[in-house]
PDB file of N, CA, C and O in Angstrom:
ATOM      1  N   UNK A   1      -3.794  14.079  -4.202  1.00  0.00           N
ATOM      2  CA  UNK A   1      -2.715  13.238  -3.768  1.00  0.00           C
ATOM      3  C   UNK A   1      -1.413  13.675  -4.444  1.00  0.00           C
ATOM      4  O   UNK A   1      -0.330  13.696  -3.860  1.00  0.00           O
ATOM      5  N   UNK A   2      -1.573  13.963  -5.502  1.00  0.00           N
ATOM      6  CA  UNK A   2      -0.492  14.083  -6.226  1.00  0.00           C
ATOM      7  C   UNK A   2       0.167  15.549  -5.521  1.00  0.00           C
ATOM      8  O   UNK A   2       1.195  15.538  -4.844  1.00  0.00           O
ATOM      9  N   UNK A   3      -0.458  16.520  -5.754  1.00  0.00           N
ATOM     10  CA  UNK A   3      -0.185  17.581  -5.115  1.00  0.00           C
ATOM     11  C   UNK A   3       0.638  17.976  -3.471  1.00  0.00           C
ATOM     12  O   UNK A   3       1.270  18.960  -3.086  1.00  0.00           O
ATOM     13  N   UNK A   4       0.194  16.487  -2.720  1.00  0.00           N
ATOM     14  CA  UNK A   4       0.671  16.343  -0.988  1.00  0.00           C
ATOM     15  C   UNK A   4       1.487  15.635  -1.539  1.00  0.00           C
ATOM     16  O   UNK A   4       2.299  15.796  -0.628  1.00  0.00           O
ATOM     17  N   UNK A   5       2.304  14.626  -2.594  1.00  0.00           N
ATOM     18  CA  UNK A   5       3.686  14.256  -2.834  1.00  0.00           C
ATOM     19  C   UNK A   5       4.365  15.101  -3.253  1.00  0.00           C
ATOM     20  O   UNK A   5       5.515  15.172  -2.821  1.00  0.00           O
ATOM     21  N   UNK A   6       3.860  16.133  -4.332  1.00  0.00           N
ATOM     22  CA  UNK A   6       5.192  16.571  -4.823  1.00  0.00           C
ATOM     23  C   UNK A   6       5.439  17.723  -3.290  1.00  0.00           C
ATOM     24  O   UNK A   6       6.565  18.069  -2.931  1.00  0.00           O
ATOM     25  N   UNK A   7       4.543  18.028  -2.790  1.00  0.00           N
ATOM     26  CA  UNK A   7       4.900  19.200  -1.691  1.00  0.00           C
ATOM     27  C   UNK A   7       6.372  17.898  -0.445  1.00  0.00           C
ATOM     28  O   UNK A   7       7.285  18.336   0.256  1.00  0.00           O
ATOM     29  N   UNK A   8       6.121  16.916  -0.588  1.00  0.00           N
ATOM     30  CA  UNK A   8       6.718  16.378   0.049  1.00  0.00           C
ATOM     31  C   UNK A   8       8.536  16.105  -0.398  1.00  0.00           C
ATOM     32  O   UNK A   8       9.602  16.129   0.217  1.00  0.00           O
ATOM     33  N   UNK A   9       8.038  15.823  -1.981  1.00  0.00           N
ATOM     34  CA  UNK A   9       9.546  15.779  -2.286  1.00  0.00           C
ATOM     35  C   UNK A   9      10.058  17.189  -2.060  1.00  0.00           C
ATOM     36  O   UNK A   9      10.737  17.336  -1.044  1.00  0.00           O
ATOM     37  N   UNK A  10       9.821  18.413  -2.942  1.00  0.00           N
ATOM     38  CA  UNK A  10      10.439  19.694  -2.094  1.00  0.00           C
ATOM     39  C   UNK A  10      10.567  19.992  -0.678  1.00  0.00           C
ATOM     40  O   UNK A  10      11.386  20.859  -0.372  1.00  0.00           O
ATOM     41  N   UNK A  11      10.142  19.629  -0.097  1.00  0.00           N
ATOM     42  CA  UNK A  11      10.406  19.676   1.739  1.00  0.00           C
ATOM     43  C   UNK A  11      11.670  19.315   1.797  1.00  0.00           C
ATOM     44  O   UNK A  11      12.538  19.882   2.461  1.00  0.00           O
ATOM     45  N   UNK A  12      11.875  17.907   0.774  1.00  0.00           N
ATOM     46  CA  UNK A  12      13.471  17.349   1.617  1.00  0.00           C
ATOM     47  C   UNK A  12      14.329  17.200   0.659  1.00  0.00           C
ATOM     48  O   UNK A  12      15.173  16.323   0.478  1.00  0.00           O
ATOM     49  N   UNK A  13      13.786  19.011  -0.521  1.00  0.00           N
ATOM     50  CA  UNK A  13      14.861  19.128  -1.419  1.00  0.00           C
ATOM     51  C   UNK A  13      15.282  17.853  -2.606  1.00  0.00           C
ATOM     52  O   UNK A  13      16.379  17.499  -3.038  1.00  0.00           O
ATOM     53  N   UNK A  14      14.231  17.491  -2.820  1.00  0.00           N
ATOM     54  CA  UNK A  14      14.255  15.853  -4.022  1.00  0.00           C
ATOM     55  C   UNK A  14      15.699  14.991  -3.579  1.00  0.00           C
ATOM     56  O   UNK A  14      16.324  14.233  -4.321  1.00  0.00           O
ATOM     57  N   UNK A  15      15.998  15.305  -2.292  1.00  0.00           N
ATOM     58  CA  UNK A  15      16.897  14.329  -1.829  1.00  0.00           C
ATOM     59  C   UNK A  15      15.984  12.660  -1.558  1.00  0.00           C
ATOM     60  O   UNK A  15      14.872  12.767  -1.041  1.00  0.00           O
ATOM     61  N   UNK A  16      16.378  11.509  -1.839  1.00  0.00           N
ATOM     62  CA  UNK A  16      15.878  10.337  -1.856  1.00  0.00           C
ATOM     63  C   UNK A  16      15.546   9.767  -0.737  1.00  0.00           C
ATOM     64  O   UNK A  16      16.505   9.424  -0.045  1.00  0.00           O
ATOM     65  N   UNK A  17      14.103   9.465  -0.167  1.00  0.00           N
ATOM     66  CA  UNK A  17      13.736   8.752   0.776  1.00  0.00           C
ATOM     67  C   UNK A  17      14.208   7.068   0.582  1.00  0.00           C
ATOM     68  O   UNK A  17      14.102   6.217  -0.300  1.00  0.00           O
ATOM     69  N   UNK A  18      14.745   7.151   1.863  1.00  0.00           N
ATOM     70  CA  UNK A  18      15.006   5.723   2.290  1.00  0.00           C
ATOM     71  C   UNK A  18      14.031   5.132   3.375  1.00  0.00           C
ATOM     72  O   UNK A  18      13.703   5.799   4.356  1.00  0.00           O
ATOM     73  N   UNK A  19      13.574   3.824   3.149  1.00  0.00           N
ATOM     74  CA  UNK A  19      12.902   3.219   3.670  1.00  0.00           C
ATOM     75  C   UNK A  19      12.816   1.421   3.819  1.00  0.00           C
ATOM     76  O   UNK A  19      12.547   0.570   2.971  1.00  0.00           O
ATOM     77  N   UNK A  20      13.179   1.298   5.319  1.00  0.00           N
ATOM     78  CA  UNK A  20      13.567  -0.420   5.109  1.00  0.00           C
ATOM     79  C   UNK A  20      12.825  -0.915   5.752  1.00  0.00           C
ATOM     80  O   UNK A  20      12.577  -0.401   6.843  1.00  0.00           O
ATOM     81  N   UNK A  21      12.243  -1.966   5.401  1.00  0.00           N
ATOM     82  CA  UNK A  21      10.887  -2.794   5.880  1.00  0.00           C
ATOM     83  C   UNK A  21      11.830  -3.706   6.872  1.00  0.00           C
ATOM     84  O   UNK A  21      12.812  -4.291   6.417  1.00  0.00           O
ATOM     85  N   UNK A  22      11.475  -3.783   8.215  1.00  0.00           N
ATOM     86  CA  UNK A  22      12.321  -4.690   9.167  1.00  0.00           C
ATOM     87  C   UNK A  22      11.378  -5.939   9.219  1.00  0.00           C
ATOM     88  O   UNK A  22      11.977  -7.010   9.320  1.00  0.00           O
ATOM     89  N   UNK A  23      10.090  -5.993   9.172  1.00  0.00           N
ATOM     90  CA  UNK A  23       9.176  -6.790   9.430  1.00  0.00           C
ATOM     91  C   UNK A  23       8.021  -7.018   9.171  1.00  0.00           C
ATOM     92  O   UNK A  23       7.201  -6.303   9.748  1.00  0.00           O
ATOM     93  N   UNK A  24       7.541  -8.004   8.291  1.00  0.00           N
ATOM     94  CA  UNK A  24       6.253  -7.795   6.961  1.00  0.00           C
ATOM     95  C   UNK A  24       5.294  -9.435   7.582  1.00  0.00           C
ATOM     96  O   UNK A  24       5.654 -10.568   7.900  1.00  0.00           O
ATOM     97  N   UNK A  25       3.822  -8.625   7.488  1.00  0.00           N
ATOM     98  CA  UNK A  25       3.043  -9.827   8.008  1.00  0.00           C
ATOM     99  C   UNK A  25       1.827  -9.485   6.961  1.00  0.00           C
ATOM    100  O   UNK A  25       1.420  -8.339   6.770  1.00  0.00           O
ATOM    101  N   UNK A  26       1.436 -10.365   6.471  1.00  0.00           N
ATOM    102  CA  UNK A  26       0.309 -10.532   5.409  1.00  0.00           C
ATOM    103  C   UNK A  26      -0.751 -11.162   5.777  1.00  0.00           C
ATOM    104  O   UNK A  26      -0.603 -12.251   6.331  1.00  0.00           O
ATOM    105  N   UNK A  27      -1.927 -10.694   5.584  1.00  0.00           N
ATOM    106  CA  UNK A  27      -3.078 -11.786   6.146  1.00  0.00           C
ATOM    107  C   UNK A  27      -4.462 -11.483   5.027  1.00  0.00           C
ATOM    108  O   UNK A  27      -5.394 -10.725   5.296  1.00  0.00           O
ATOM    109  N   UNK A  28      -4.307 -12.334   3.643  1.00  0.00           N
ATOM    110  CA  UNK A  28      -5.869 -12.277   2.925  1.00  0.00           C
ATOM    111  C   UNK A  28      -6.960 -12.212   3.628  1.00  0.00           C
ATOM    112  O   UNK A  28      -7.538 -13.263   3.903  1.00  0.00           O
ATOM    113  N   UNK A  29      -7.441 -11.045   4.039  1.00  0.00           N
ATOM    114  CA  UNK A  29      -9.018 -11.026   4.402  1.00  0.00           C
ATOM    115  C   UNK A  29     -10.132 -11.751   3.766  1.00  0.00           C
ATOM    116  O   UNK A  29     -10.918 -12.629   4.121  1.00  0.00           O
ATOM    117  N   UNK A  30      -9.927 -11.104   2.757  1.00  0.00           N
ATOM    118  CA  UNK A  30     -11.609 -11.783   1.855  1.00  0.00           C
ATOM    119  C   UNK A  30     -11.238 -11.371   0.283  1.00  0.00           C
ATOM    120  O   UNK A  30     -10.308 -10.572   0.176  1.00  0.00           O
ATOM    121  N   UNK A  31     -11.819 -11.796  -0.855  1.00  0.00           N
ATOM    122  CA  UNK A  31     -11.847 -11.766  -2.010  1.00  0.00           C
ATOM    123  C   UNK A  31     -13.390 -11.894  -1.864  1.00  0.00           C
ATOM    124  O   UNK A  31     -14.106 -12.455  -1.034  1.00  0.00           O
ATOM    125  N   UNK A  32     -13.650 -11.117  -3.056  1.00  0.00           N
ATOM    126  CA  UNK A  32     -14.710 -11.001  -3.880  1.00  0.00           C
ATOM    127  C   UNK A  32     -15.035 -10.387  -5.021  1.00  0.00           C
ATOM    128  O   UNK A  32     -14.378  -9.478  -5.528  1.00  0.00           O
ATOM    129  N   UNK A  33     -16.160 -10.909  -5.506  1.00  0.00           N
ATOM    130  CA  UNK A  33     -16.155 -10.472  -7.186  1.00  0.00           C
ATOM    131  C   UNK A  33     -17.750  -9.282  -7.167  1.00  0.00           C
ATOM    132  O   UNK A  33     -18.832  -9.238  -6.580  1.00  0.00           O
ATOM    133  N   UNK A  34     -17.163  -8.656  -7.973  1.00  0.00           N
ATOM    134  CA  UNK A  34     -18.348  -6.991  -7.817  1.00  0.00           C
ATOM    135  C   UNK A  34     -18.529  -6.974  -9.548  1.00  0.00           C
ATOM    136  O   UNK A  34     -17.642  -6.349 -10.129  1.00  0.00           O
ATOM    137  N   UNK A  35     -19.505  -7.549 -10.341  1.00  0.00           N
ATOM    138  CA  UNK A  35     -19.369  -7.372 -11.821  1.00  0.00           C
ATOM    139  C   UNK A  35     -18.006  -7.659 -12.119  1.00  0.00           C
ATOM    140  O   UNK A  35     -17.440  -8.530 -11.458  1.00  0.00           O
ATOM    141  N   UNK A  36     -17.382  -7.031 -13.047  1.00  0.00           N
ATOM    142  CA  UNK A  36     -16.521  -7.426 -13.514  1.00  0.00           C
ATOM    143  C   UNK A  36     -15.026  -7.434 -12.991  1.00  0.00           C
ATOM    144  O   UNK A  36     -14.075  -7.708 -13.723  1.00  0.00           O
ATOM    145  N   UNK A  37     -14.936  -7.167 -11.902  1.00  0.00           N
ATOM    146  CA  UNK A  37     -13.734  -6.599 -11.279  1.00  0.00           C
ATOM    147  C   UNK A  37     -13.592  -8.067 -10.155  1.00  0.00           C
ATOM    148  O   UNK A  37     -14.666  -8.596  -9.867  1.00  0.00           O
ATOM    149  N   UNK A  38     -12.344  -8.671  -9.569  1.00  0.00           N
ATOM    150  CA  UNK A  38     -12.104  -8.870  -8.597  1.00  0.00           C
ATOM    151  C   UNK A  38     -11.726  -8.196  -7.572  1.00  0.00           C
ATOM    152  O   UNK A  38     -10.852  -7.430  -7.978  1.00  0.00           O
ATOM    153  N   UNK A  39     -11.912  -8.029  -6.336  1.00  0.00           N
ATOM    154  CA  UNK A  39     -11.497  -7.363  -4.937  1.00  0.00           C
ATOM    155  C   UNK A  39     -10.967  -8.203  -4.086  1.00  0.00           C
ATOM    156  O   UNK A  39     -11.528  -9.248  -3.756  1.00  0.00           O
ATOM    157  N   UNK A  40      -9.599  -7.745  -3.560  1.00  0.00           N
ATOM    158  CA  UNK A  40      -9.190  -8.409  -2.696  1.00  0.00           C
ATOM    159  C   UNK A  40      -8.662  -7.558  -1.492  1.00  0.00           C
ATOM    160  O   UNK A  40      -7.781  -6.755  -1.803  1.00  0.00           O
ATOM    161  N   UNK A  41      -9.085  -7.587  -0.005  1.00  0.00           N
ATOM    162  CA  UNK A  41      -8.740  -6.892   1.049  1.00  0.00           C
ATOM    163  C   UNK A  41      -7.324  -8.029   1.714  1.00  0.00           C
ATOM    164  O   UNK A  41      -7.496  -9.138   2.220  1.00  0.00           O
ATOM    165  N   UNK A  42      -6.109  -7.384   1.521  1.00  0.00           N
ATOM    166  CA  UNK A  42      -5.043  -8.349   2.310  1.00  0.00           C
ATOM    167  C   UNK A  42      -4.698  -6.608   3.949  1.00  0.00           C
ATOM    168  O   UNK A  42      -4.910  -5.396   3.990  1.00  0.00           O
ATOM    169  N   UNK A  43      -4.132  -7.626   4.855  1.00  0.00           N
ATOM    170  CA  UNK A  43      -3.566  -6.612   5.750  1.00  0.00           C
ATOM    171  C   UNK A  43      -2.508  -6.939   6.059  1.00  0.00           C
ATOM    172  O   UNK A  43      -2.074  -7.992   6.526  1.00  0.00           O
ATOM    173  N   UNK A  44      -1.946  -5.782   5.729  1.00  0.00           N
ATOM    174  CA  UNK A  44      -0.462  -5.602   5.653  1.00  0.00           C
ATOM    175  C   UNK A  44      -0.065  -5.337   7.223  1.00  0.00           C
ATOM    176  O   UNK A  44      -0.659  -4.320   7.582  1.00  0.00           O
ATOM    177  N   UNK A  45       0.771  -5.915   8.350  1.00  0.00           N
ATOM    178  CA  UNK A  45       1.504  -5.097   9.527  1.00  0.00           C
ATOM    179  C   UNK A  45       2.584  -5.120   9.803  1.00  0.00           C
ATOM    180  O   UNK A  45       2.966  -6.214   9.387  1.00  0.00           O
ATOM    181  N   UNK A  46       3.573  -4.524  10.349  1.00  0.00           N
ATOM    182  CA  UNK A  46       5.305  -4.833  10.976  1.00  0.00           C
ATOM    183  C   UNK A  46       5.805  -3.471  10.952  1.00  0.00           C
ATOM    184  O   UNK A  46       5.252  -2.380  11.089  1.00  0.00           O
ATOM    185  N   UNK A  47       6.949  -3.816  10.750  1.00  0.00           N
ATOM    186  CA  UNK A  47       7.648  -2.387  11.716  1.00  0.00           C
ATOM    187  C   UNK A  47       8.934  -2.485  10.113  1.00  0.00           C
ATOM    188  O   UNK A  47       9.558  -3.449   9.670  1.00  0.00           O
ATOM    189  N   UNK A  48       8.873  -0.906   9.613  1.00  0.00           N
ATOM    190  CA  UNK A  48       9.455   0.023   8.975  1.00  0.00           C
ATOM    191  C   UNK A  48      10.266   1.167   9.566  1.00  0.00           C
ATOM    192  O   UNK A  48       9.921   2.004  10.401  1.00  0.00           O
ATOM    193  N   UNK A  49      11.751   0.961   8.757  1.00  0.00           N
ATOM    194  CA  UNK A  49      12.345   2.424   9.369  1.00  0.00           C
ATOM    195  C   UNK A  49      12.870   3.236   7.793  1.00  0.00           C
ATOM    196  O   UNK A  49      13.421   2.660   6.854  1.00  0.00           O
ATOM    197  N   UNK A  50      12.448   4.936   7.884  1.00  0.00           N
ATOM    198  CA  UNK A  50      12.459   5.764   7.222  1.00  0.00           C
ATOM    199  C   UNK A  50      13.675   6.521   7.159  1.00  0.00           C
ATOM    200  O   UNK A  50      13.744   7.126   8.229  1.00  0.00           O
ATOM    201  N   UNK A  51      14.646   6.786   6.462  1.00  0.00           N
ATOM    202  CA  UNK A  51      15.746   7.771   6.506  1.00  0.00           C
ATOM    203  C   UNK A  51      16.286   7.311   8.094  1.00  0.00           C
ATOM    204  O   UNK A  51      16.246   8.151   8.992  1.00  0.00           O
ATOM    205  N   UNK A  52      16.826   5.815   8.379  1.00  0.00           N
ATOM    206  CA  UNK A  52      17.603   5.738   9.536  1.00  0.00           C
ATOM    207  C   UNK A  52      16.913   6.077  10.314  1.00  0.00           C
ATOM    208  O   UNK A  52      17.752   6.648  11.011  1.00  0.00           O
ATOM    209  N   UNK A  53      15.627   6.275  11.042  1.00  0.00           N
ATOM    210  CA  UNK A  53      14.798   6.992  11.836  1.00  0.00           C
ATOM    211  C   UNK A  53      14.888   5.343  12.511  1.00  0.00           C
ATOM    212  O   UNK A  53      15.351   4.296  12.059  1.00  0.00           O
ATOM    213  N   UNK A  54      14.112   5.745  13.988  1.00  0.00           N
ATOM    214  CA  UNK A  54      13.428   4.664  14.616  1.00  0.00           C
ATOM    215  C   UNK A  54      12.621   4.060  14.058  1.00  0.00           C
ATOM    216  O   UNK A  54      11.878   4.643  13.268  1.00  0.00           O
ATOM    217  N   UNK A  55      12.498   2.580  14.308  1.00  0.00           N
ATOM    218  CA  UNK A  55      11.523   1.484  13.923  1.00  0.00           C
ATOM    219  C   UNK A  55      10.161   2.001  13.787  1.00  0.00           C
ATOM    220  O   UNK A  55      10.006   2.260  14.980  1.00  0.00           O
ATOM    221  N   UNK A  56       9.291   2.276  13.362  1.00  0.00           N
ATOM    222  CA  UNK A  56       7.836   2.476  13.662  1.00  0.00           C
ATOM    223  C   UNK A  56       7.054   1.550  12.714  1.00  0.00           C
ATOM    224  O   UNK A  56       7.228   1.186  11.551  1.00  0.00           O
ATOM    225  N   UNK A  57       5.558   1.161  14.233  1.00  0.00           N
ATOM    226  CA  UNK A  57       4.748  -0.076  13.091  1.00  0.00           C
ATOM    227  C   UNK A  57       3.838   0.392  12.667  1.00  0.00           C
ATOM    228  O   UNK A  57       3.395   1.419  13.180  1.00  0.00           O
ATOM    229  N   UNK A  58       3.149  -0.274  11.427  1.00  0.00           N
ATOM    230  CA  UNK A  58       2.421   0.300  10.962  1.00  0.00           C
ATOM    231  C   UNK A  58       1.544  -1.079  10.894  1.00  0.00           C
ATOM    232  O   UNK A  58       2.170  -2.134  10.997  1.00  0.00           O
ATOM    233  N   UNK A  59      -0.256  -1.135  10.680  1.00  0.00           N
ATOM    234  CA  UNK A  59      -1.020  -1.688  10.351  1.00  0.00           C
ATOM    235  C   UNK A  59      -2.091  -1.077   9.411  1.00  0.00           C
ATOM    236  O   UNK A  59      -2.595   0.047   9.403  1.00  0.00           O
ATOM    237  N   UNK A  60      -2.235  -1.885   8.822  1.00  0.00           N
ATOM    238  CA  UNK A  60      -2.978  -1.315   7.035  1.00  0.00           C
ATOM    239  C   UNK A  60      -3.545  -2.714   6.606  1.00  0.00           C
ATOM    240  O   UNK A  60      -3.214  -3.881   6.819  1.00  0.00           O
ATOM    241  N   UNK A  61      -4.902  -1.860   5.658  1.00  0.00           N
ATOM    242  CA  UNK A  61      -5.583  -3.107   4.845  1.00  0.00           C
ATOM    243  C   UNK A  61      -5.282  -2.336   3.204  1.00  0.00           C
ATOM    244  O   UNK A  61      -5.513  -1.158   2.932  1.00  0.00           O
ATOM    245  N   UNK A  62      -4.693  -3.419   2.240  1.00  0.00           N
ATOM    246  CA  UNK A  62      -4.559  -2.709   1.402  1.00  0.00           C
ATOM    247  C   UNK A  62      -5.548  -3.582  -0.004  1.00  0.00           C
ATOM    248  O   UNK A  62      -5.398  -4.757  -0.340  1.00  0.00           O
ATOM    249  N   UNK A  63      -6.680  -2.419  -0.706  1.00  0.00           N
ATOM    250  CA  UNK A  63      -7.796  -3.418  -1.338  1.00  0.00           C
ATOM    251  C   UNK A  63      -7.220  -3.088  -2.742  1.00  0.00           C
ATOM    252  O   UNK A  63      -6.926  -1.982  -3.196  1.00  0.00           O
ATOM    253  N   UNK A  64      -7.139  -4.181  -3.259  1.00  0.00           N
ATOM    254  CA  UNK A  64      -6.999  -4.173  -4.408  1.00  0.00           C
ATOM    255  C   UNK A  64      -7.731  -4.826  -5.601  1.00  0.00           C
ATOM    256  O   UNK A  64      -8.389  -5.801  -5.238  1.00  0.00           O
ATOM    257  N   UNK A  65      -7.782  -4.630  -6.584  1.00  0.00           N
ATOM    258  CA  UNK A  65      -8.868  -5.000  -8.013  1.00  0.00           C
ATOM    259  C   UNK A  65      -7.682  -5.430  -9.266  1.00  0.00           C
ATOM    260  O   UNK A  65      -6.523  -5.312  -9.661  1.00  0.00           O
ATOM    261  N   UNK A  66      -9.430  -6.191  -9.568  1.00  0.00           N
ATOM    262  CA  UNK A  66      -8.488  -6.619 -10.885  1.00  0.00           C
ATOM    263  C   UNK A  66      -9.583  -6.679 -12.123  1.00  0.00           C
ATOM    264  O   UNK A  66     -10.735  -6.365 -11.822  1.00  0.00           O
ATOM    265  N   UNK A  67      -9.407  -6.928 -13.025  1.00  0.00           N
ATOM    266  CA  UNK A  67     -10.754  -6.925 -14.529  1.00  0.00           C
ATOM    267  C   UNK A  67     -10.953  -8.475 -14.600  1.00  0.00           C
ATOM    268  O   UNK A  67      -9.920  -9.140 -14.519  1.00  0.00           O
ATOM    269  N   UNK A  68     -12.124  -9.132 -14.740  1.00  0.00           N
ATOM    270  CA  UNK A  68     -12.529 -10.335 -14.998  1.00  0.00           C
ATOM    271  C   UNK A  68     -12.308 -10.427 -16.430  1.00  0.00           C
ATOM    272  O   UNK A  68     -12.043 -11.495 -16.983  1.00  0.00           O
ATOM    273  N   UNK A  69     -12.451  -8.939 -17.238  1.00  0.00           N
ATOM    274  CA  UNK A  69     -13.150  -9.133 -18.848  1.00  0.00           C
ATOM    275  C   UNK A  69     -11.269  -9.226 -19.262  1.00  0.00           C
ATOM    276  O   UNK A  69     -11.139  -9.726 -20.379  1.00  0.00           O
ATOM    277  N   UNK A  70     -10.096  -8.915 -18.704  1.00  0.00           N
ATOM    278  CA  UNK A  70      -9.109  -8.344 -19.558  1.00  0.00           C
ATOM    279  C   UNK A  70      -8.242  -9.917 -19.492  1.00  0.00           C
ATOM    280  O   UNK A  70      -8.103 -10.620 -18.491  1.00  0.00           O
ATOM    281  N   UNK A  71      -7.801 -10.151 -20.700  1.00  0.00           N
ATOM    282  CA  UNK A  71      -6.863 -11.581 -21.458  1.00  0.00           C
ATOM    283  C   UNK A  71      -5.930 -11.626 -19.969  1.00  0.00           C
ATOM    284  O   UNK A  71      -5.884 -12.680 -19.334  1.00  0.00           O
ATOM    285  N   UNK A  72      -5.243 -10.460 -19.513  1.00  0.00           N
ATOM    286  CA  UNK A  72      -3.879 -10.463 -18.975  1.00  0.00           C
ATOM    287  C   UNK A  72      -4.409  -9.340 -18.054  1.00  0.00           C
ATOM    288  O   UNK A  72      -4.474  -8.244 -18.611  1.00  0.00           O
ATOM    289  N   UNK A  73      -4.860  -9.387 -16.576  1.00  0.00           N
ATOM    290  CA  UNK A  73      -5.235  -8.490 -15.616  1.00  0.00           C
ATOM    291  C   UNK A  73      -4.298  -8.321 -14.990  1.00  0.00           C
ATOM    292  O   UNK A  73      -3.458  -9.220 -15.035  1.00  0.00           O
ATOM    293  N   UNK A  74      -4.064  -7.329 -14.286  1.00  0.00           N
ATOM    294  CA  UNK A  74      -3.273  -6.721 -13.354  1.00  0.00           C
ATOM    295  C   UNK A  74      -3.770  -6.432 -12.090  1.00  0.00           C
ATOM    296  O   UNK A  74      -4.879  -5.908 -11.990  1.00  0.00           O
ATOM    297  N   UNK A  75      -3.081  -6.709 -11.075  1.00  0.00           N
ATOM    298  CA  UNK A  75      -4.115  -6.347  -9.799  1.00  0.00           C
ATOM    299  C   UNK A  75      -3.368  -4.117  -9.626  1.00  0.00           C
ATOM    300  O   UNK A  75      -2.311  -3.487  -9.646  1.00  0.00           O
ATOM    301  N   UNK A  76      -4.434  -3.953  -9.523  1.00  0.00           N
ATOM    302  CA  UNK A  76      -4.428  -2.764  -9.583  1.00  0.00           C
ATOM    303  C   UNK A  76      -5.100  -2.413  -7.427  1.00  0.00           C
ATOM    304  O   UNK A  76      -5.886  -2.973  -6.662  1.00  0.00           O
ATOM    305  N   UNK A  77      -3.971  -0.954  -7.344  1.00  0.00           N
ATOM    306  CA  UNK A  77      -4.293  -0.448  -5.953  1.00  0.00           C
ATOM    307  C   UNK A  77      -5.855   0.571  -6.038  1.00  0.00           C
ATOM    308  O   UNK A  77      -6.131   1.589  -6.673  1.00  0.00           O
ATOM    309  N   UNK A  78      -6.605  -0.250  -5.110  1.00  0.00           N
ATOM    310  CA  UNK A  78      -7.870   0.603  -4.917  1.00  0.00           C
ATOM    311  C   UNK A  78      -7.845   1.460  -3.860  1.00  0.00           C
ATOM    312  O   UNK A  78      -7.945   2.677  -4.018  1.00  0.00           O
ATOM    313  N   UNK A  79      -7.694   0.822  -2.554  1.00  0.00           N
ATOM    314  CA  UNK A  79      -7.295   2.215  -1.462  1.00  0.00           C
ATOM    315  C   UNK A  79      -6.440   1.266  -0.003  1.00  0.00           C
ATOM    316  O   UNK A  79      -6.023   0.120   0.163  1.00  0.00           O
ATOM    317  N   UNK A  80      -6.503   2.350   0.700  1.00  0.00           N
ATOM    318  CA  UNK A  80      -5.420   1.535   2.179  1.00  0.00           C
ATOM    319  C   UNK A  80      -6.271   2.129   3.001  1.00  0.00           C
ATOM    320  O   UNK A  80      -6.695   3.275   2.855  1.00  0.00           O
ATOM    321  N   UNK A  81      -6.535   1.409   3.848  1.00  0.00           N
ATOM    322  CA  UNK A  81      -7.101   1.735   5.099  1.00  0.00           C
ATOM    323  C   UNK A  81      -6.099   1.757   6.485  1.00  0.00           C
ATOM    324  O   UNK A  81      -5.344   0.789   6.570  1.00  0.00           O
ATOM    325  N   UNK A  82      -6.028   2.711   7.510  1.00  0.00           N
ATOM    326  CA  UNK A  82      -5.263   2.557   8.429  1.00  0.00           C
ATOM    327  C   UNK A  82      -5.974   2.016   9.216  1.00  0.00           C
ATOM    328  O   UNK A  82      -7.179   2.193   9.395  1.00  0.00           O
ATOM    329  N   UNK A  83      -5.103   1.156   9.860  1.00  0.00           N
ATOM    330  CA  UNK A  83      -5.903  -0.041  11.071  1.00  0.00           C
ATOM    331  C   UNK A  83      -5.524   0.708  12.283  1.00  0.00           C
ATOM    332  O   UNK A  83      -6.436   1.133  12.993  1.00  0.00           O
ATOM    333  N   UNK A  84      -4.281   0.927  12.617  1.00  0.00           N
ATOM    334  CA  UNK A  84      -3.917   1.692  13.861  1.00  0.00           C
ATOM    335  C   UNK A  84      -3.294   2.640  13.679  1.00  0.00           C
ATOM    336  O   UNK A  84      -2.943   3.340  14.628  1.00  0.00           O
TER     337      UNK A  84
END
């Protein structure tokens, strides 16, 4: 992963991607607990525009975790799934 970003920032010359969320829809799927970790699947959908580009939508589930054992947890990114 790391390797397909940085190839990305040189493509457009470490000039700064812009990106404006026009329209954000959230929907908690499910939570659950796996040993010590919480999991939570939310899905993210709406329409984003990139460097002034046209609107385009996107739909995604994005799962995320957290530690049962830690004083002060953080929800931490586990993976994204593309929906469409």
């Amino acid at each position: 992963m790391f390797a397909g970003i940085t190839m990305q920032i040189r493509e457009r010359n470490s000039n700064p991607q812009k990106t404006d969320v026009l329209t954000l829809n959230a929907e908690l799927i499910e939570v659950v607990t796996e040993g010590d970790h919480a999991i939570a699947s939310v899905r993210l959908s709406g329409q984003l525009r990139e460097n002034d580009g046209a609107p385009e939508h996107f739909d995604e589930i994005w799962n995320v975790q957290k530690s049962l054992r830690d004083a002060r947890p953080a929800w931490l990114l586990a993976g994204i799934q593309q929906v469409s």
